[in-house]
C-alpha positions, 0 to 999 in steps of 0.5 A: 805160361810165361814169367818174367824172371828177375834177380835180386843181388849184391856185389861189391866192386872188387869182387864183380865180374863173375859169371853165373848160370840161373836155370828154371826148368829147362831154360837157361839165363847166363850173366856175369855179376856187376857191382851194386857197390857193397854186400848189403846193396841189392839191385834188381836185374832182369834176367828174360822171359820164362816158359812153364809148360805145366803148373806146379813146382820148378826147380831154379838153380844158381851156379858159378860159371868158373871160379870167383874172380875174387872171393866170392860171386854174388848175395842173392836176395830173391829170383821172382817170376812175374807177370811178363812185360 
């Protein structure tokens, strides 16, 4: 089956530029963060299309690819799989 995947997110401007790693089952989604302005300014992104081969539980992971470029990476709201586009 396939998903489109999306992230929720917040970063402030000092602190975006970050890189990160979202995984779903085998695939994976690298990135770097930009600004949504503030903490508390959450913005969606796409992140691509997601097979699943079976049904059921998935485990999704999110990492930082390196150190914060400042104090921290980013507020993550939610990580939806959808119908794709």
């Amino acid at each position: 089956m396939l998903y489109a995947a999306t992230l929720c997110f917040a970063c402030t401007d000092v602190d975006a530029g970050s890189k990160y790693i979202i995984t779903v089952g085998d695939q994976q989604f690298p990135g770097v963060v930009e600004t949504t302005g503030d903490w508390d300014t959450y913005q969606t992104k796409t992140l691509g299309t997601v097979r699943l081969a079976t049904p059921g539980p998935h485990l999704v992971t999110v990492k930082a690819d390196g150190p914060a470029k400042n104090r921290a990476v980013m507020n993550v709201k939610s990580i939806t799989l959808g119908p794709p586009k």
